[in-house]
N, C-alpha and C positions, 0 to 999 in steps of 0.2 A: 509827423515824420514820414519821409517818403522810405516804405521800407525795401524798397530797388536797391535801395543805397545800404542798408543794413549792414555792417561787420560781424563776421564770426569773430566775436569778442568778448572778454571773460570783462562781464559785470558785477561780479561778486567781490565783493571786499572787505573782509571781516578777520580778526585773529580766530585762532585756535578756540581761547576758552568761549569768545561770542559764536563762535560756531556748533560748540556742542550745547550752550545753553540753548542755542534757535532749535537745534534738535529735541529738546527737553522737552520745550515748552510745546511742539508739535506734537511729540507722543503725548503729552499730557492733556492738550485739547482733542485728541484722536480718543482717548481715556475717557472725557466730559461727553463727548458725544455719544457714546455704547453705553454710559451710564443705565439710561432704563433696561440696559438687554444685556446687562452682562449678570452671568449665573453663576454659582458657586465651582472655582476652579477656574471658570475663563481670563479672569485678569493672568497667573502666573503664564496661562498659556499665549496669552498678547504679548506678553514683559518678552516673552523666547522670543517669540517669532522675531520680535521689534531686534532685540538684541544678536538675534541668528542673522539678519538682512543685513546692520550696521558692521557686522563684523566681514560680511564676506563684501560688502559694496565701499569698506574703510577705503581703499585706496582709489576708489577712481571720482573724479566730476562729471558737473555736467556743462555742456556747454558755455552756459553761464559764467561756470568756474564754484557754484557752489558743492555740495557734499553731495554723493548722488543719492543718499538715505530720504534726503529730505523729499524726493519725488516719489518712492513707495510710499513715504506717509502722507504725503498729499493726495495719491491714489485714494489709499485708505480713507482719508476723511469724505473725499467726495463718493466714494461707493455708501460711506454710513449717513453722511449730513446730506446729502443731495438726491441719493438713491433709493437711499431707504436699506442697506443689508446692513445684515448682523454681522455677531463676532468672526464666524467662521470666514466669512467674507476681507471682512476685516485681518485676518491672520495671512489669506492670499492673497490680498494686495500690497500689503508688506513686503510679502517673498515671490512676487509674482514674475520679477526680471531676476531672482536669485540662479534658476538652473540656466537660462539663456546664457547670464552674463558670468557668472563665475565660477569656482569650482565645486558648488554644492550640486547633486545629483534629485534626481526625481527618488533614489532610492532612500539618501540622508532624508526626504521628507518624510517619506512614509514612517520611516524610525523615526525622527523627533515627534510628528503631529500624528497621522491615520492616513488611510489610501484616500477618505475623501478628499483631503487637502490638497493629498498630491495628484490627483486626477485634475483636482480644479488646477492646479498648476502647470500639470502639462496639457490642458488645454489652452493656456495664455502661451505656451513657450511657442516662438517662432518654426516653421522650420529651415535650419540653417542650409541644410544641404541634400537636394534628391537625386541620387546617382540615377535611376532611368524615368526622369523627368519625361514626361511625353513632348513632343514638339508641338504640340498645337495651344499650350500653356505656359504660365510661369511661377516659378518661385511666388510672388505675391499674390498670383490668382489662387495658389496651393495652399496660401497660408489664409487666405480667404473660408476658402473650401470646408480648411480645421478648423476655422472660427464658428461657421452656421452648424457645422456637425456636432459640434459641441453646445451650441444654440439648444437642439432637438433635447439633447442627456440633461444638461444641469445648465438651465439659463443661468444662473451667476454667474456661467463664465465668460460671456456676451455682455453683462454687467461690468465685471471689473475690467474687462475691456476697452468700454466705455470711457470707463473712471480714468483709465493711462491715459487713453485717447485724448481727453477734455483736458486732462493738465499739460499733456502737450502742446494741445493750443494756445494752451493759455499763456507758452513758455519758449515758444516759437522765434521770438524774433532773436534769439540769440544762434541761432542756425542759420545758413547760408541761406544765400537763394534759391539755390536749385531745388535744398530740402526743404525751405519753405514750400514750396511748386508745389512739391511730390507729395507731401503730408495732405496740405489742405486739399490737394485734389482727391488724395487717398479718402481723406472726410468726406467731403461732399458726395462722393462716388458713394461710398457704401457705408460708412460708418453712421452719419447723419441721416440716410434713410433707413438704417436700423433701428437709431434712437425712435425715430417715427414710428415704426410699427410694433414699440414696447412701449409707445406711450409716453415718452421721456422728452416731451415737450418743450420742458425749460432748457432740456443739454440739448436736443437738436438744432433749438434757434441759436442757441452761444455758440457751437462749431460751424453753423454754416458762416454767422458772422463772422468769428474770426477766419476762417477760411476766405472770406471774402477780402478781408483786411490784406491777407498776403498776395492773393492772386490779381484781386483790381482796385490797390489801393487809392488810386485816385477817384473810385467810384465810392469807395465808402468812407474815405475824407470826408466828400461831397454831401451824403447822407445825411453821417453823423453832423455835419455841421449846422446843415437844414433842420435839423432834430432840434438842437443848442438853438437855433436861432427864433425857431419857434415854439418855445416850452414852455413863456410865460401866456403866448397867447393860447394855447394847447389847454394850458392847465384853466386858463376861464374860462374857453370851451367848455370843458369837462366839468367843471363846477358848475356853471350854467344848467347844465342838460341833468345832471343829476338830483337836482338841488328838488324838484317834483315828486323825485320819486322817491327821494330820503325822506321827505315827509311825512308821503302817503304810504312807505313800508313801516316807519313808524309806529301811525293811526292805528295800521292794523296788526302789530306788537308781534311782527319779525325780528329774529334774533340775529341781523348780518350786517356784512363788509357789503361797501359797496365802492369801488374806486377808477380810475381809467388810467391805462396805461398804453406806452408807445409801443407800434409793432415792432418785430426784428426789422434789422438796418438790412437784412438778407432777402427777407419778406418782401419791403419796400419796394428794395431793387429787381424785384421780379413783376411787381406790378408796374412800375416803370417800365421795364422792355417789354412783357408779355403785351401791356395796353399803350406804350409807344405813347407815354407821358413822361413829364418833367415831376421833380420833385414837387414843387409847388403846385402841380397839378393832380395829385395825391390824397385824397381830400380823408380815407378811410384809415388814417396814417397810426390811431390808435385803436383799443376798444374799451368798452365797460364791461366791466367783472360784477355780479352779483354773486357772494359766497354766504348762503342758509345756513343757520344753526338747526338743524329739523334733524327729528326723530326718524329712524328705519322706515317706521310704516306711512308717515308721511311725506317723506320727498317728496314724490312725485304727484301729488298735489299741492302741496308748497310750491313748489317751482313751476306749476303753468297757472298760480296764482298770481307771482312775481309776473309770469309773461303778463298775464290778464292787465295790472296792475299798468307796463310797460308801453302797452297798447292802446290804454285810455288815454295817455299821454302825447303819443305819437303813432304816427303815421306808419304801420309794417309794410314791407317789402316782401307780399308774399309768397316772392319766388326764394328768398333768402331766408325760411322757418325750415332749422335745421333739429328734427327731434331725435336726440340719440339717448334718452332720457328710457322710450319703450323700448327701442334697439339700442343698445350699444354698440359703437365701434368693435370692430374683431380683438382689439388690444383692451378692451375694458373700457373705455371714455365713454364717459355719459355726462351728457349737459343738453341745454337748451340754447340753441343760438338762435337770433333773430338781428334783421337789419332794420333800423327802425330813421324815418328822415327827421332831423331834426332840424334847428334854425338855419339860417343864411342857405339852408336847399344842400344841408350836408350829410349823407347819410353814416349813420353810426351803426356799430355791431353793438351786439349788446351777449355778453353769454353768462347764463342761472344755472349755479350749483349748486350741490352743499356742499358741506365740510368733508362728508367722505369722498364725494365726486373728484372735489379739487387735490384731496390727499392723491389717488388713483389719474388725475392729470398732470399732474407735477413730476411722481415716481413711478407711476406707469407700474409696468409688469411686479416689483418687488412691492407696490403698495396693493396691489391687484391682488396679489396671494394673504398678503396679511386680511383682507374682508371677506375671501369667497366662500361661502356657505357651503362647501359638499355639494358636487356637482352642480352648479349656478350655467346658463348658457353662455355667459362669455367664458368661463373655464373650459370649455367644449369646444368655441370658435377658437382658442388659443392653442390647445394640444392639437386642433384638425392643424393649423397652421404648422407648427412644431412638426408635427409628423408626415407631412407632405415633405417640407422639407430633409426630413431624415430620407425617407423615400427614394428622392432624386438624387442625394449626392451620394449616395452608399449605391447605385448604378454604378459602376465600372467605367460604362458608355457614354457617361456625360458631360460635356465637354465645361470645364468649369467657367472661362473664361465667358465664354457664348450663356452659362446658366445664368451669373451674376448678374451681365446685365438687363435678362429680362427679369428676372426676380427681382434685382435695384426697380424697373418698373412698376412691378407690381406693389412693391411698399407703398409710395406716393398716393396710388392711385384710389381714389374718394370708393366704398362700397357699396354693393346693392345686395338686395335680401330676396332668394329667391326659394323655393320648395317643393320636396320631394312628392311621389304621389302617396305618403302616409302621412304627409303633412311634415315631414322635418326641416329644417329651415337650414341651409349652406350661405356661408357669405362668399362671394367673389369681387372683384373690383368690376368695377364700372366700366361696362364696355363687355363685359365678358360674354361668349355666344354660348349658343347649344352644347356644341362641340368643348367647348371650356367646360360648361359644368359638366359631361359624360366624364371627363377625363378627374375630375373635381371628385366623381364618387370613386373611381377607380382606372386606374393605366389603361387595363384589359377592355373595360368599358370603352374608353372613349379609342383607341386604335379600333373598333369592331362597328363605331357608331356610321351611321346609314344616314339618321333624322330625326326629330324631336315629337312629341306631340306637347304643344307649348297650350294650357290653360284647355286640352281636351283637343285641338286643331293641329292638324300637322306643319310643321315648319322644318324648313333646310339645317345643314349643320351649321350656319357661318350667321341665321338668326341670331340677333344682340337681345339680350336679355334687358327688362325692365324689373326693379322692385315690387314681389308681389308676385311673379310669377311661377306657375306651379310645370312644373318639369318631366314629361317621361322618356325615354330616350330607348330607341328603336335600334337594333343591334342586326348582323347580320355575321357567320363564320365567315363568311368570304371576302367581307371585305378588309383593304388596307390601307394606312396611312397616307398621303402624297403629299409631296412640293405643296400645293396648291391650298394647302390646310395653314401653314404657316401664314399665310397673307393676311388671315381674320384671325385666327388664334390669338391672345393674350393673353394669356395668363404663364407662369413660369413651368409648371408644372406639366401642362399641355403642351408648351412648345419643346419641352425634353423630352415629353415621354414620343413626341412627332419626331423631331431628330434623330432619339436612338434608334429609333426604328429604322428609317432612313438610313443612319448612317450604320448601320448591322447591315442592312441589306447592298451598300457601297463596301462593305467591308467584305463581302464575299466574292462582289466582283472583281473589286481590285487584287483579290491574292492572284485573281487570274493573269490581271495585268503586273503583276510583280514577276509571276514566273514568264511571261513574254519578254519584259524589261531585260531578266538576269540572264537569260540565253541570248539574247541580242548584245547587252556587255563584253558577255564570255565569248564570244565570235570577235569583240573586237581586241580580247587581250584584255578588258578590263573587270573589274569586281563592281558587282551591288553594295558599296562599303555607304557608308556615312559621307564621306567627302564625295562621294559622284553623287549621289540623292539631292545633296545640297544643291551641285552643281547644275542638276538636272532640274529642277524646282524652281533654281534664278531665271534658267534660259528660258524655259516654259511657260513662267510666271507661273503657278504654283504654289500655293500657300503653304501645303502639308504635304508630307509624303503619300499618305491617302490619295488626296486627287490628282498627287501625278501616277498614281497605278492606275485609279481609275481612267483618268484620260485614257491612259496606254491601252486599256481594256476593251474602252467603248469606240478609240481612234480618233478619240479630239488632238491626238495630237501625231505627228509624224516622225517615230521613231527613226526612219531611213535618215532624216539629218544627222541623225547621230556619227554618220558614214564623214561627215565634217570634224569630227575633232577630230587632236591628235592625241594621244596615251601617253603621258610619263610614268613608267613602271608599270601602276594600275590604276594610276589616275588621269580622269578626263582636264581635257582642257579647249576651249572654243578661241581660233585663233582671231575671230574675228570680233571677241568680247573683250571689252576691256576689262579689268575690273582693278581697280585701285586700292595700293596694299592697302594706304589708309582707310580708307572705309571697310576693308575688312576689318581692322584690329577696332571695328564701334562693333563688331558683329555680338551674337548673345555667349559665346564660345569664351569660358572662364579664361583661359590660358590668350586668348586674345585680349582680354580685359585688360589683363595683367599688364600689358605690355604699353598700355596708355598711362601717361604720367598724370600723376596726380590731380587734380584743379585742373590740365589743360581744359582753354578756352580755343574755342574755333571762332576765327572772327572771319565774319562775310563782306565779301564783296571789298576783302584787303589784299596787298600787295600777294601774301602766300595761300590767297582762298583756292586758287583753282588747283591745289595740290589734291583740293577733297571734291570729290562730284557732290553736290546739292539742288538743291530744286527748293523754292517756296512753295509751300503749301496752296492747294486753289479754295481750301474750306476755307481758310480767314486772310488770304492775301496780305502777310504781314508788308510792313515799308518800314525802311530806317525810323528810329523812334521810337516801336512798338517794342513791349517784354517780350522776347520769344528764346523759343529752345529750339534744339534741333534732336529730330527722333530718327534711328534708323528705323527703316521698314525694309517687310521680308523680299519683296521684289525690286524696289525700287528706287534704293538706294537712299541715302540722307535729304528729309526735309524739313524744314524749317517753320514754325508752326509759330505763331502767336500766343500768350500765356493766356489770352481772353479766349482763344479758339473754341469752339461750341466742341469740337472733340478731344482737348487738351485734359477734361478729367480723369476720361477714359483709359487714354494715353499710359499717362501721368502714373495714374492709378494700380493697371494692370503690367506696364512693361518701362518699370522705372530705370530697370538696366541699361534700356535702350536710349536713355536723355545724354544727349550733347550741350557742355555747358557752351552757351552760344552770345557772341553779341557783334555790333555792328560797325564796322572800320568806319573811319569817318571820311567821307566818300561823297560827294557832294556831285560830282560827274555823275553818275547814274540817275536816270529816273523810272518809277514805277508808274505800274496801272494800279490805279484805285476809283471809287466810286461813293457816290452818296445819292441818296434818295431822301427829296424834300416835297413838300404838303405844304399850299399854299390857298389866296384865297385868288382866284384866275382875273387880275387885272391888265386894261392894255399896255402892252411894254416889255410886261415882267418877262420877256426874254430875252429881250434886247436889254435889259440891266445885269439878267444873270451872264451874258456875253461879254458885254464889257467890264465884268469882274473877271473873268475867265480873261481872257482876249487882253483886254486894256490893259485893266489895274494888276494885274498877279504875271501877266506873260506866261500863262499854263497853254501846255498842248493838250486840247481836248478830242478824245477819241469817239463820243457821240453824246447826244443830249436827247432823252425821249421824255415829252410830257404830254400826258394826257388831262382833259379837264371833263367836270362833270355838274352840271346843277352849279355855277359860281366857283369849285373848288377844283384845285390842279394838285395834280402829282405825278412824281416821275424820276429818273433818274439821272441824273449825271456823270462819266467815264472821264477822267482827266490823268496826266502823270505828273506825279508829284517828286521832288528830291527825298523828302522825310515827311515825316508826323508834322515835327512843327508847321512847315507848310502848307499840309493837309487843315489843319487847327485854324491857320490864320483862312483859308479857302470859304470855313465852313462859318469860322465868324463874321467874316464878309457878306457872305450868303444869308447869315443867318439878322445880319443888321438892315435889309431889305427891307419897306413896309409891305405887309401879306404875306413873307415867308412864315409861317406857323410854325415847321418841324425840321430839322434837318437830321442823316444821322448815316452811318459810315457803314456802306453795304460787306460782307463778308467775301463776297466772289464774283468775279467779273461778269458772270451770266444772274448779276440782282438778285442772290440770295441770300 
């Protein structure tokens, strides 16, 4: 199903009594699953909760059109069956949309259940409304902010989080488009690289997929069908290559599973673009799971038995022997990965557990605590994490928006194991310098740092760290943070504790330039209000109020224009700006929101387009055809982005107030610049055939052709203007039915990026 096309439409259909029985039988499997962990008293105390959430959620649905009770206990079962929490868990995701959505209070919690409940509770509540919101954030980057701060106090509630999140997706297609967009991008943005660094493996691949499903559903049609297409011959694959080493684990009287299974359809699609292959071109599309039955004190010889075992058989890869078995990941995972070739020249993953490893793989942080022995060193990698992050967001000075996305970086990013000069070991991501881990032992530290002595030898700050290396770090009181620190920096923590710095010391000159600002108003008859600052920010271009004081302070900008507007009352006004009421009422201003009706759509490039100033985006170049929205932005008025756009999650994610529901007049008189870049094998002609597909057969106006060739093989790009997509499609299919065309694939911005 193409879900472009999706209705907000009530799928549920059921009477009264089928609808309380489906409820029944939900509490009652939410009951089967707490069975091992419920203690004397906790059932009456589930029975409340369950019947405290039905009573205040009786009147409303959900999308769908079913009871909306039935989504806190789907909550609840995937926190207990997929997570791994107990009862307590279980009681607040029953009642976890209770204070958001109805009239029960954080304080009715505390009386019915205990303060912990309700602290877990109001760490899941939204927040709905912040009177002095700073400007340089928003409402969702705020509710972000409470999420990880809450993260640091009681991970559950990061957990049941999760658990909303994941039935969300799962229940998505009965919401609109736009809230399709918003959500999945919301996922991928930050909630999916959460799941990642708690270990929670199986729910980060299910939301990025489903995320993918809404955002480029024709790319994971595409997938999943390649999947379906090739499962029976997958599956003799996999039987084939296994079939040696089920034997030979056997022989030597191992107690395990051993099976293969297909990667995410998300995974796929990244190895796809990342390596600028075809599905079929895909070869590592599954892997082998080896899960031991082995005792505590043998794992980890068991398991580089099974490798041993692995390797008589085939060929290792050994750039691809991945031992997290003596280190573990910072989130607890340990295993043994190895890539090993196997027949027809295809190589395989191959990854050795055991049974507790794979518990601690699957449920991540909640299975993590159920094993840890009293101070264990991933318990130690995990509160360092935990508490860095408390650290940063309880700053004042940290700008959330700007935190998240380098912190989202830092989840992903693969680890290295480096150490102090007493020998104590810090994890950092990959990539991390000197200057990252000064800041990694402490803020104070690494603002004062000078230079490193890396392994006994001195090294600069902006030195990249390898695994293994032992670290001292050279301080000086004089020195200070700069610009220039952020270019190498990676790590989230580093780059805040640089900013505030920075931006404290911006903050001190700009009060200068605020009192230059507000005597220069007050000469013209006007006030420092809110509505001149705004004013003053658009004309300037000006992000925040900050860097238009600071300009004023340092003289990037020239105040004496100001001698151009005219004053109404006390407000400014530039006669030679235009600015169009509609696009102010897209502005972030509640009371402007207001005033936009419902569902309207903005259609572009239609008879009543030019009522709204817009611009297409240059990051992805949409053309008729393509999913796109339209975002206002702070300076620049309304533009229009594409739903695939490489910055659409971000967007999406952080400043969802700002989406224009958007689509395309049908328009056929206009044409666009767009672009492809194709990889071929350099035969004579092949330009003079790519010309007369352009030229002859399609009548495109092409605005330049550059190909380069090298050792037999050519690549390069092509510039043409197209009407729409479909035209583009048939361009590329044309192109792409050529003998020696290899690749073809649709550039994002007119300068081939």
């Amino acid at each position: 199903m193409d879900t472009k096309q999706l209705p907000n439409i009530r799928i549920f259909e059921k009477t009264e009594e089928e609808e309380k029985k489906l409820i029944l039988r939900e509490y009652r499997a939410l009951l089967r699953s707490l069975k091992q962990n419920l203690k004397r008293g906790d059932k009456p105390l589930l029975r409340h909760a369950f019947e405290l959430a039905a009573e205040a959620h009786k009147n409303t649905r959900r999308k769908s059109g079913e009871p909306y009770i039935l989504h806190p206990l789907a909550v609840a079962r995937i926190a207990v069956e997929e997570i791994g929490l107990g009862v307590t868990s279980a009681i607040c995701a029953l009642l976890h949309d209770t204070v958001e959505d109805t009239e029960l209070t954080l304080d009715d919690i505390t009386r019915e259940f205990n303060v912990k409940v309700s602290k877990i509770i109001d760490g899941l509540t939204k927040i709905s409304n912040v009177i002095d919101l700073k400007s340089d954030t928003t409402i969702q980057a705020e509710n972000f902010r409470k999420i990880l701060l809450t993260l640091a106090e009681d991970p559950r509630v990061i957990l049941i989080k999760l658990a909303d999140r994941l039935h969300n997706m799962r229940t998505l297609e009965s919401m609109n488009r736009e809230k399709q967009l918003k959500i999945s991008s919301e996922t991928t943005y930050i909630y999916a690289p959460l799941a990642h660094r708690l270990g929670l493996y199986e729910i980060k691949s299910e939301m990025e997929d489903l995320a993918l499903k809404y955002t480029q559903p024709e790319i994971y049609a595409e997938i999943q069908q390649g999947l379906k297409e090739t499962k029976r011959e997958r599956t003799r694959y996999i039987n084939d290559f296994i079939k040696p080493l089920k034997e030979e684990l056997q022989l030597q009287d191992f107690n395990f599973e051993i099976y293969g299974r297909p990667k995410a359809i998300h995974s796929i699609w990244n190895k796809m673009r990342n390596k600028q292959v075809t599905f079929d071109e895909v070869y590592d599309i599954f892997a082998i799971r080896i899960i031991l039955d082995s005792p505590p004190e043998r794992e980890k010889e068991d398991c580089w038995k099974v490798y041993s075992i692995i390797t008589n058989n085939y060929h290792p890869n050994p750039e691809r022997l991945r031992d997290w078995i003596s280190v573990p990941k910072g989130n607890g995972y340990e295993a043994l990965h190895t890539t090993v070739m196997g027949r027809n020249g295809r190589w395989v993953e191959v990854q050795i557990r055991t049974a507790r490893m794979n518990e601690i793989a699957e449920k991540g942080l909640a299975a993590h605590w159920k094993y840890k022995e009293g101070g264990t060193s991933q318990e130690s990698k995990l509160d360092s994490f935990l508490g860095h992050l408390r650290e940063v967001l309880t700053n004042p000075n940290t700008d959330t928006i700007d935190f998240i996305q380098d912190f989202k970086l830092d989840l992903f990013t693969e680890e290295i194991y480096v150490y102090t000069p007493k020998g104590d070991m810090r994890v950092l991501p990959k990539g991390a310098t000197a200057l990252d881990f000064a800041f990694d032992i402490h803020t104070q530290l690494g603002t004062r740092c000078i230079g490193a002595k890396i392994n006994h030898r001195l090294a600069p700050l902006s030195y990249v760290l390898g695994s293994g290396d032992q670290v001292e770090v050279i301080t000086s009181s004089k020195q200070q943070p700069s610009e220039e620190w952020l270019q190498f920096l990676i790590t989230a923590k580093a780059k805040s504790g640089v900013k505030n710095f920075l931006k404290e010391r911006k903050r001190k000159t700009a009060a200068e330039g605020r009192d230059i600002l507000r005597k220069k108003l007050e000469s013209l008859k006007a006030t420092l209000s809110q509505y001149n600052v705004k004013e003053l920010m658009q004309y300037y271009k000006k992000p925040s109020p900050l860097d238009l004081y600071y300009a004023v302070a340092v003289g990037n900008v020239d105040i004496s224009e100001l001698d151009n507007f005219s004053v109404y009352g006390d407000k400014l006004n530039h006669l030679s700006k235009e600015v169009i009421a509609d696009t102010r009422n897209l502005s972030d201003s509640e009371e402007h929101k207001s005033k936009q009706a419902k569902g309207a759509e903005l259609v572009i490039f239609g008879e009543q387009s030019d009522k709204i100033l817009y611009t297409l985006a240059q990051c992805c170049q949409p053309i008729p055809g393509d999913d796109v929205f339209g975002f206002v932005t702070a300076g620049e008025g309304l533009k229009i982005h594409r739903a695939d756009c490489p910055n659409a999650a971000r967007l999406l994610a952080n400043f969802g107030h700002r989406v224009v529901k958007t689509k395309w007049a049908k328009n056929k008189e206009i044409s666009f610049l767009t672009g492809v870049r194709l990889t071929g094998l350099d035969d004579v002609g092949v330009i003079q055939k790519i010309t007369n597909i352009i030229s002859g057969d399609l009548k495109l106006n092409m605005r330049s052709i550059s190909l380069e060739s090298k050792d037999g093989v050519f690549n390069g790009t092509i510039m043409v203007y197209v009407r729409d997509r479909e035209e583009l499609n048939l361009f590329c299919a044309r192109l792409g039915a050529l003998e020696g065309i290899n690749k073809i694939e649709r550039l994002d911005s007119p300068d081939g990026q």
